[in-house]
C-alpha positions, 0 to 999 in steps of 0.5 A: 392885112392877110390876103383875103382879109377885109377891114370892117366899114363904118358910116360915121357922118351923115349930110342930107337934105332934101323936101324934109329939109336937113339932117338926119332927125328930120329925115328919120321922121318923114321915113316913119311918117311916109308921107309924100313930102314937097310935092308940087306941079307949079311950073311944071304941069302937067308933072308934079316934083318933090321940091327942095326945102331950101336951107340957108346955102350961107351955113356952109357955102360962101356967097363967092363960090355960091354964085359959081354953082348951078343948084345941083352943084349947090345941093351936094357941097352943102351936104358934103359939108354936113357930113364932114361936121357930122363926122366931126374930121375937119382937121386938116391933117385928116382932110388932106388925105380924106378920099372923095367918090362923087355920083352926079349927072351933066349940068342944068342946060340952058332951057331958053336955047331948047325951046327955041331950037324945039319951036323951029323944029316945030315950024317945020325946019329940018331938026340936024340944020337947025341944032347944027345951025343954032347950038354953036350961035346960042350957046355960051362957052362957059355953059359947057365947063358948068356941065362937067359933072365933077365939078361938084367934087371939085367944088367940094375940094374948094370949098371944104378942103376934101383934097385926097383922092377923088373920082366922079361917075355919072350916069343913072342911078347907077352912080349912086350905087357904084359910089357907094360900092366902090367906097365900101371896097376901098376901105375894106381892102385896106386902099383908104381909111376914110372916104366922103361919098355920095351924090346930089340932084336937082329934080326942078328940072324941065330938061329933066322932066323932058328926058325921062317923060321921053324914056316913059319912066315918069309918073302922070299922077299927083304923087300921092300914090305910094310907089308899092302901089303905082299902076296905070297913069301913077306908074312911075316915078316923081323926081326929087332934089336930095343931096345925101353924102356919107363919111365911110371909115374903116374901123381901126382908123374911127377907133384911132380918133374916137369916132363913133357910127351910126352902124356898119356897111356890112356888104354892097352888091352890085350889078347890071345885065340884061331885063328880059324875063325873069334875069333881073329878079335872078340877078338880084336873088344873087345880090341879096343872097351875096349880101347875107341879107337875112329873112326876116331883115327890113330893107329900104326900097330906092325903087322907082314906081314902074310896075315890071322892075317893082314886081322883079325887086319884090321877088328877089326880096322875098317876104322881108319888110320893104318901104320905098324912100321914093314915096316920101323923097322923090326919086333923085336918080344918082342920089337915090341909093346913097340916100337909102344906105342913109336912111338905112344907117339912121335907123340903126342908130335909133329906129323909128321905122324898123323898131329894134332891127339889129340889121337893115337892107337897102335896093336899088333897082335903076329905072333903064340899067343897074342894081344894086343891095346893101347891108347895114348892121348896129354896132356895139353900143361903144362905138354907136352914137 
């Protein structure tokens, strides 16, 4: 390959799951339905979540690793392996040099040990002497390993014999949209063939719950509210457990192994920098314009709720059609672009959201740092599923 000359990305295999349940039939309807799905606040007053439509963990997870893995842990190996069956590449030969890029966050923390240690701080105490005092007592060792964030990818390595290379960030929303851009550059400069990329997220979370309440990013209201319209007590965002992982591939190499894809990755932006004034929407002006996203192109919004990035994401997008995955999903934090680009992908395949789109955009906007805009374009109908 010339310098300077990329390789085309297609998604050829798809894993979700999420308060829709599983798989793409079922997440391409609750899309065009756009009604807030899973909702509830039982055990989590006075915050409501968007809660996971558990599947049957067996149909891809044995119960010996099962017993392993924390429930974030849990989402993202299911869901790598409904992608990898989607893609149908479970040849080893392929495997063994198929790359992997993970975005995840920390482990579940031990919640008992929290509260305590909040009761004490309560009471009075002196809140470093009793973190200091009570964390090397209380903790087990082995929860700090169960912490590691990529431990999913190694136990996607485990348990579906992904075994190339592989590379985990964390961090925010931001994961999710450098996993995808990483995975999308890789293989248009020709560095791999084909890629397993995505993240997961476990939204009944009280550890989460208290971190974003206490970044003033969580909505108080009921859920109900479409994100395009949150103000006030809804401004802000519920969070959701998703698992989204997509199987990226160059052209030529799902040509050589006559697979097909739902559409092309045409291009992914992304970026991050400072918030004040108008910078955030000049920022993403730039990535749209960088992408080629078009006037009239729909885009998948992966948008959280709060009012002042809402309004800077719209302005960058102009006019085209926006419909935010947040109102139906939740948001899942390192999930949520992966997710979009899903979605997005999905519809090119066959619409019911964005009738007829030859092209769809997908937007993140992170709820502290990074953004990011994707493009995704149908292909002929050889090589489309």
């Amino acid at each position: 390959m010339s310098s300077g000359e990329r390789k085309p990305v297609l998604i050829t295999g798809i894993g979700l799951l999420s308060a829709a349940g599983e798989g793409g039939d079922a997440h391409r309807a609750a899309l065009a339905a756009g009604k807030p799905l899973g909702l509830t606040s039982e055990g989590f007053v006075p915050y409501t979540v968007h809660a996971l439509n558990e599947p049957d963990w067996s149909a891809q997870i044995g119960r010996r690793d099962m017993r392993q893995m924390e429930p974030w842990q849990r989402i993202g190996t299911y869901v790598a392996g409904l992608a990898l069956d989607d893609a149908s590449p479970r040849d080893n030969r392929l495997l063994d040099r198929m790359d992997m890029i993970v975005a995840a966050g920390g482990g579940e923390r031990d919640i008992e040990v929290d509260n305590t240690i909040m009761d004490d701080v309560r009471q009075g105490g002196d809140p470093e002497v009793v973190v200091n005092e009570r964390l090397p007592n209380d903790l087990r060792p082995t929860l700090f390993l169960a912490q590691l964030s990529n431990l999913l990818a190694g136990n996607i390595s485990i348990v579906h014999k992904v075994t190339g290379s592989s590379r985990t960030f964390m961090g925010e929303e931001g994961a999710g949209m450098s996993a995808i851009a990483t995975a999308h550059a890789r293989i248009s400069s020709g560095q791999s063939d084909i890629m397993l990329v995505g993240g997961a997220f476990n939204g009944e979370r009280e550890d989460m719950l208290l971190l974003f309440e206490l970044g003033n990013v969580l909505s108080h209201g009921d859920g109900t509210v479409p994100v395009s319209q949150r103000e006030g007590k809804d401004a802000g965002f519920h969070l959701g457990s998703v698992g989204a992982f997509l199987v990226l591939e160059s052209a030529d190499h799902a040509k050589a192994r006559g697979a097909n894809a739902y559409g092309e990755l045409t291009a992914v932006k992304a970026g991050h920098g400072g918030r004040d004034g108008s910078a955030l929407a000049d920022r993403l002006s730039g990535l749209v314009v960088d992408s080629n996203i078009g006037a009239d192109v729909p885009v998948l919004s992966s948008g959280t709720g709060l009012p002042d990035l809402r309004k800077a994401e719209q302005s960058a997008l102009g006019d085209r059609p926006v419909r935010h995955v947040g109102t139906v999903f939740g948001h899942s934090v390192e999930a949520q672009f992966p997710l979009a680009v899903a979605l997005a992908a999905l519809e090119l395949q066959r619409s019911a959201t964005f009738d007829g789109a030859t092209q769809i955009g997908a937007s993140a906007v992170g709820s502290w740092r990074s953004e990011a805009v994707a493009l995704l374009t149908k292909v002929k109908e050889g090589d489309a599923r």
